[in-house]
N, C-alpha and C positions, 0 to 999 in steps of 0.2 A: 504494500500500500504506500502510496505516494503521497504525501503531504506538503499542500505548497502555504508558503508566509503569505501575504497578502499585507500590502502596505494600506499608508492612510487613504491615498486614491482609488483605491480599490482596485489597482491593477495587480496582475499576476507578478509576481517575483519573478517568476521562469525566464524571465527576457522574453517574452513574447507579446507583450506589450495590445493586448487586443483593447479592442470598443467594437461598442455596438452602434450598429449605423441603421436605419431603418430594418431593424428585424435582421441583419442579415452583421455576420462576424467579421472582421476580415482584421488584418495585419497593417496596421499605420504605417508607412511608406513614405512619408513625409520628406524624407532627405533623398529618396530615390528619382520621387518624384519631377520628371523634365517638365516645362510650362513654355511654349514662344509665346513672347508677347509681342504685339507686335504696337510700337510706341510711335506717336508723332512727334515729329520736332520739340516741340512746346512742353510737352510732358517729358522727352527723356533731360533738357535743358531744368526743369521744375526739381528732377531727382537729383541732380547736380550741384544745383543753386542751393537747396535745401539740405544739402550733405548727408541725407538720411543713408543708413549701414547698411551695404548689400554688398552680396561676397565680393570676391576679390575677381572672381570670372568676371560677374555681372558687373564692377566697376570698372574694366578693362573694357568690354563691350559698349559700355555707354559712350566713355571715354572717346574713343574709335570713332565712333558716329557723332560724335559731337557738332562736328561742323555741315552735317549732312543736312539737308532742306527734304529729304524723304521720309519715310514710312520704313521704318528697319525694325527688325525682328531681332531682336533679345531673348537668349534664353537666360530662363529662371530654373532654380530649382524648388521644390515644393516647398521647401523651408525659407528660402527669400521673398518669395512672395506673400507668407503667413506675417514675417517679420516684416517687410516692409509694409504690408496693408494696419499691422498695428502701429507701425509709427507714424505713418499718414494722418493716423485715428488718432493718436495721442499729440499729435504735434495743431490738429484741429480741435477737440476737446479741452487739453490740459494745458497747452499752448496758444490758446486761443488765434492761431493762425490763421486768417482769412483770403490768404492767397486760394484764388477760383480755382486755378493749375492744381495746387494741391486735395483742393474740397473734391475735383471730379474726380482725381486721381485714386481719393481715399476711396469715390463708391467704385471706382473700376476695380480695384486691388481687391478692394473685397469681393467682387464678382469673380474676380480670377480664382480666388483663393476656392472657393466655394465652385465653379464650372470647372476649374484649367483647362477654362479657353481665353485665349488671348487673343483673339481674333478683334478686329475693326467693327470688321463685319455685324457681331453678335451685336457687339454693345452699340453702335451709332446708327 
């Protein structure tokens, strides 16, 4: 007989880190997670300007495109997008920021977070 600890959160000790998502079990995957966003000027300039933390890929990619006047596709991975959609959220909230660039951005991020889809398309 096997006996697992169970910590304060209620997840399994075992490393295997489940939740429950609509009825249905699955394994959090969060850092595996790949996401293209795909960013206008205006917005990847807003993540910049705002110096909000995202990995060192994703800041190298921005970087890149910086002087681009196009539509370019950034990849995230499932954990920068969660992180970055809460600091949009906190930098709006707790930071009473009212940069518009940043407000849209917070409900996109959170859209992504929640679809990963980063697509134009979905949201505009």
């Amino acid at each position: 007989m096997t006996v697992l600890s169970v910590r304060a959160n209620n997840a399994p000790s075992d490393g295997s880190a489940r939740r429950r998502f609509g009825g249905r079990e699955r394994v959090d995957c969060m850092e595996r997670r790949v996401i293209k966003v795909e960013l206008l000027p205006h917005e990847r300039a807003a993540i910049l300007r705002a110096n909000f933390y995202v990995g060192d890929e994703v800041q190298d990619q921005l970087e890149a495109h910086a002087s681009s006047s196009n539509v370019e596709t950034i990849i995230f991975s499932g954990a920068d997008v969660y992180l970055l959609a809460g600091d949009l959220n906190h930098a709006i909230v707790k930071r009473g920021c009212r940069d518009e660039d940043i407000i849209n951005l917070c409900d996109r991020f959170d859209y992504i977070n929640d679809t990963s889809d980063g697509s134009l398309d979905r949201w505009y």
